[in-house]
TORSEKOL-283520 format. One line per 10 residues: number of its first residue (from 1); their letters; for each residue x, y, z of C-alpha. Coordinates in steps of 0.001 Angstrom, whole numbers, plus 500000, padded with zeros to 6 digits. Layout:
N
NUM = A = X/Y/Z; ...
***
This chain:
314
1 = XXXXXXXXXX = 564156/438791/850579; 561543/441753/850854; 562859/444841/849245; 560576/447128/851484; 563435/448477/853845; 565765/449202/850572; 563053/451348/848887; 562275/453249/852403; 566146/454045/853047; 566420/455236/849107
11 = XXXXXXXXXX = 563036/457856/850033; 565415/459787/852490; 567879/460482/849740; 566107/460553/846345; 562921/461969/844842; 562297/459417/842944; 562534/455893/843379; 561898/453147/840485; 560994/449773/840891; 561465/447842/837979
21 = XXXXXXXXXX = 558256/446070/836092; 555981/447862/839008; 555661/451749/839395; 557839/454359/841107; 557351/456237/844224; 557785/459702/844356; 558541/462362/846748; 557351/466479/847197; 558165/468486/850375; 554988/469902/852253
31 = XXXXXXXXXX = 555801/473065/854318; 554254/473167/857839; 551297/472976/858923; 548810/474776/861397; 545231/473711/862018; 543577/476672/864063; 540892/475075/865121; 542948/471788/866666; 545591/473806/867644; 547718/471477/866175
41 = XXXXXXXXXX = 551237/472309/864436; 552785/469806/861817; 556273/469832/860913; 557472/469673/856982; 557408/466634/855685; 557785/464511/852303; 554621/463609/850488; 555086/459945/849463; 553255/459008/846128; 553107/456238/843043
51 = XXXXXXXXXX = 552972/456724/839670; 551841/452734/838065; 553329/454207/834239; 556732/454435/835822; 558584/451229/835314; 561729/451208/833451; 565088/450251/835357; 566878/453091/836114; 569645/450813/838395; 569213/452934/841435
61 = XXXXXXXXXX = 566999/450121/843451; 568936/447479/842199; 572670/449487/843003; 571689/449795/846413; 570435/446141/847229; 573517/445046/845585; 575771/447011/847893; 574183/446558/850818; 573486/442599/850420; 577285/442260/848846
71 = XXXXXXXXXX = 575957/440613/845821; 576188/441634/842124; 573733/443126/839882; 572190/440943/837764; 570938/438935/841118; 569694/442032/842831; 567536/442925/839674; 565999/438895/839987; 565158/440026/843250; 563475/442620/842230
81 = XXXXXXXXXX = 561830/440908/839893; 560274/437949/841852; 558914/440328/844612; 557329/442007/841952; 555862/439253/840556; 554773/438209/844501; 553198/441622/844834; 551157/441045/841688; 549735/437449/842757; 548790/438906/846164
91 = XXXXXXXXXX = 546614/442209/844080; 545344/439627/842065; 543789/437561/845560; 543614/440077/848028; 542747/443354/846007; 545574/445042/848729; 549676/445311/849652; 551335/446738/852512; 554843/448281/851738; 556823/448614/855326
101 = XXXXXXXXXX = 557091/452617/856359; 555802/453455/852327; 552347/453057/852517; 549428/450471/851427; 548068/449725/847659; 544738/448846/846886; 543076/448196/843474; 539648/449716/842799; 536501/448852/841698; 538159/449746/838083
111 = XXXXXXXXXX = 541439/448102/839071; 543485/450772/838950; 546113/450826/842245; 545282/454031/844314; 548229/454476/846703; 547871/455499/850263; 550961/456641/851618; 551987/455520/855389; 552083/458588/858083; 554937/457048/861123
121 = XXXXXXXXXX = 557618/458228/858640; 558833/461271/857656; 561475/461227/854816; 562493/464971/855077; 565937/464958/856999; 565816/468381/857947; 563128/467842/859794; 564754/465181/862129; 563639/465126/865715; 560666/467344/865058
131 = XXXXXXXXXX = 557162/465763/865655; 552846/466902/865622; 552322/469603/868854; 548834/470425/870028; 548587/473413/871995; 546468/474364/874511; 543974/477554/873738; 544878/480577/875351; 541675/481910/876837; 541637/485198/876717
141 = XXXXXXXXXX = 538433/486179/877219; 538229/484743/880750; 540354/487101/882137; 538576/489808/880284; 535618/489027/882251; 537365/489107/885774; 538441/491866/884933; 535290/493487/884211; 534087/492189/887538; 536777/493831/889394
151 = XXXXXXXXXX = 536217/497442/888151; 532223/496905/888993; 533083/496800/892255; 535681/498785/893123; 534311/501128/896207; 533750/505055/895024; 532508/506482/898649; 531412/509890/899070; 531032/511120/902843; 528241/512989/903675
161 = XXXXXXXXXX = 529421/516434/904685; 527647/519598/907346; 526852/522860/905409; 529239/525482/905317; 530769/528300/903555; 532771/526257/901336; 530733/523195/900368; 531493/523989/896873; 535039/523316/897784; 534200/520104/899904
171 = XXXXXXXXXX = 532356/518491/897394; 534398/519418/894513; 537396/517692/896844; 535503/514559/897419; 534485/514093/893449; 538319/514236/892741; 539590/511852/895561; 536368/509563/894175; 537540/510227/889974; 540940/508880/891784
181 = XXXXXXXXXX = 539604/505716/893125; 538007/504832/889906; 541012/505324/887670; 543078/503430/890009; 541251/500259/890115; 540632/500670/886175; 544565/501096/886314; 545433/497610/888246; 542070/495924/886707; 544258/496355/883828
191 = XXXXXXXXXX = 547390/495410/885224; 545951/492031/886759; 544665/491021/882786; 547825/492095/881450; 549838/490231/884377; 547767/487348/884088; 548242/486913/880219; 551829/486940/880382; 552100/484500/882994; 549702/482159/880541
201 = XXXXXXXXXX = 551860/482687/877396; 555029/481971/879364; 553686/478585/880903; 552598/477721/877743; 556040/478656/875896; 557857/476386/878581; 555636/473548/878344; 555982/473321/874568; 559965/474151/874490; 560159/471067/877514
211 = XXXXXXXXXX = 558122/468553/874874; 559823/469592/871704; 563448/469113/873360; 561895/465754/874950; 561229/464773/871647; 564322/465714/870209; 565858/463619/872574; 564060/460753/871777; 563681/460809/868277; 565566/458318/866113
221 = XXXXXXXXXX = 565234/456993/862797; 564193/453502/862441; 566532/451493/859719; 567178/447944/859808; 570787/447843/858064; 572869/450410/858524; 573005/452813/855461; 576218/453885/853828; 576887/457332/853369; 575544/459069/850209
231 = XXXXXXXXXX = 577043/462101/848792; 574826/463713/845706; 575938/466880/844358; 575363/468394/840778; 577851/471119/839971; 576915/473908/838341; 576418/473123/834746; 576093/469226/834673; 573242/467928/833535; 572657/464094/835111
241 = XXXXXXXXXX = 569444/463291/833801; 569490/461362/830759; 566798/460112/828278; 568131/456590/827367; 567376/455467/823640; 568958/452270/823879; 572087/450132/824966; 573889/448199/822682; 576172/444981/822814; 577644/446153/819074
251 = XXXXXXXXXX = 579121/449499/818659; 578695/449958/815820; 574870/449731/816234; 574928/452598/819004; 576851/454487/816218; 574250/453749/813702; 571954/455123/816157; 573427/457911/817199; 573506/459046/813465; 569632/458450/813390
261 = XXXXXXXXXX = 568883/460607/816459; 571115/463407/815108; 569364/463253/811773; 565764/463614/813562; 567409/466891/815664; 567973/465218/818878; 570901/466710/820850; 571703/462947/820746; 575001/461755/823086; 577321/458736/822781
271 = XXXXXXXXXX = 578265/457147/826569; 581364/455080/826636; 580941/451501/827415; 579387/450584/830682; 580619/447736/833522; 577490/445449/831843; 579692/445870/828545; 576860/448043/826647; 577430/451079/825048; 574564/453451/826273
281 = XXXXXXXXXX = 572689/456061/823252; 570609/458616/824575; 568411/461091/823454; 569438/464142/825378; 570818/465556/829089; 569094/467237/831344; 570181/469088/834670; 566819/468615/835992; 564440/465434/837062; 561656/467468/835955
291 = XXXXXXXXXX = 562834/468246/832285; 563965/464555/831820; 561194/462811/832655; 558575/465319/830653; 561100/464570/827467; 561145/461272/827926; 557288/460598/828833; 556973/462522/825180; 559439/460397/823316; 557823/457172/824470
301 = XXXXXXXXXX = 554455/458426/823048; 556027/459973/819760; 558835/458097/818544; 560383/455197/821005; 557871/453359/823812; 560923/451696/824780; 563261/454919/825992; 563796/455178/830188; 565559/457209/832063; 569324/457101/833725
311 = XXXX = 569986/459599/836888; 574136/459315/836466; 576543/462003/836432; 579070/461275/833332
***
């Protein structure tokens, strides 16, 4: 079984997801996008990435898989395991690994895995139905120009005129009616650029409005297995985040550990016993991903390599 479509289906939901003995791949919201001079415009997105130093088992990958395939734990985390271990042999031979609708890792010339996240799928739900627009350039300056032309030639005609008593009057008359001509065909010169523009900006409004409800139409999101519905909410004041110390079989050695943390000044917690029958110790709560995993990455250097993470509301 490949556990590609579980870890794409998990991206929609979570920010991070673990997978066990590998690396974890990690999510960040991009706001739009415009590129002036493509006239393209990108909708938000998620930014897919991996992190290689995050490996623990934090049961969310290994949850899901066993809900969705029916099956219990401890067999969806052997799953895990041997495509892990198939994802190593194939880096090892072919230097490169395709993860369905994740993206593609490579090693380097150091062999270190640089990740190269995939670009059909967008994880960001809000941004369902939206998709890449390129508009055409409204050319302004055209119009400008014929424009220009149209006032150079408007006709200014002056009529040759007999001598009289009032010439002064006569000519005075025809320099008006002439001073009229001109300002009226600077008047609808205008008019026709004006006219013109708005006509250009409206075809262009209707022709992007008609593709972005085509598309809206269209759009779908493309999971294998249906995916059960997912409620996450953190009430004010909860704090899901844990950093995990240990799990015990014994009680009375989470106890003894407990006291130990508490000594050192951890705000140290005791979990009741879990459905695998351990009896979780952890180092401290957090109400944020952030916080957690900067504690943790800190404890693992300072005092316990061994301490991982647990995203569960108690």
């Amino acid at each position: 079984m490949k556990i590609d479509q579980y870890i794409s289906q998990l991206l929609y939901r979570y920010q991070c997801v673990t997978v066990p003995g590998f690396g974890a791949f990690l999510t960040e919201i991009q706001s739009a996008q415009l590129h002036e001079s493509s006239h393209s415009f990108y909708p938000p997105k998620k930014l897919v990435s991996f992190n290689a130093y995050l490996k623990n088992n934090d049961g969310l990958l290994a949850n899901h898989i066993a809900q969705a395939e029916k099956m219990s734990y401890e067999v969806a985390v052997t799953i895990i395991e041997n495509q892990v271990v198939s994802w190593k042999n194939k880096l090892q031979e072919t230097g490169f690994i395709s993860i369905k609708n994740v993206g593609d890792l490579a090693l380097n010339a150091e062999k270190n895995l640089v990740f190269t996240p995939s670009d059909q799928t967008n994880y960001l739900t809000s941004s369902f139905g939206l998709a890449t627009y390129v508009s055409p350039a409204v050319k302004r300056e055209v119009y400008k120009q014929e424009v220009e032309a149209l006032e150079e030639k408007a006709p200014i005609a002056f009529t040759p005129e007999k001598r009289s008593s009032n010439n002064f009057l006569k000519y005075a008359a025809i320099f008006v009616l002439g001073a009229g001509i001109l300002s009226a065909s600077g008047y609808f010169g205008n008019q026709y650029y004006q006219n013109k523009i708005q006509e250009e900006t409206l075809a262009v409004q209707t022709k992007v409005q008609k593709q972005v409800d085509q598309k809206i139409q269209e759009a779908t999101f493309f999971i294998d297995n249906p995916l059960p519905t997912v409620t996450l909410t953190v009430s004010e004041g909860k704090m899901p985040y844990h950093v995990v110390a240990g799990a015990f079989r014994q009680e009375e050695n989470a106890i003894k550990i407990y006291g130990e943390l508490i000594k050192l000044g951890y705000p140290a917690r005791r979990i009741p016993k879990n459905k695998h029958g351990l009896y979780p110790v952890v180092y401290a709560s957090f109400a944020s991903y952030t916080e957690a995993q900067n504690e943790m990455l800190r404890i693992k250097k300072s005092h316990n390599p061994e301490a991982w993470l647990l995203i569960e509301e108690l």
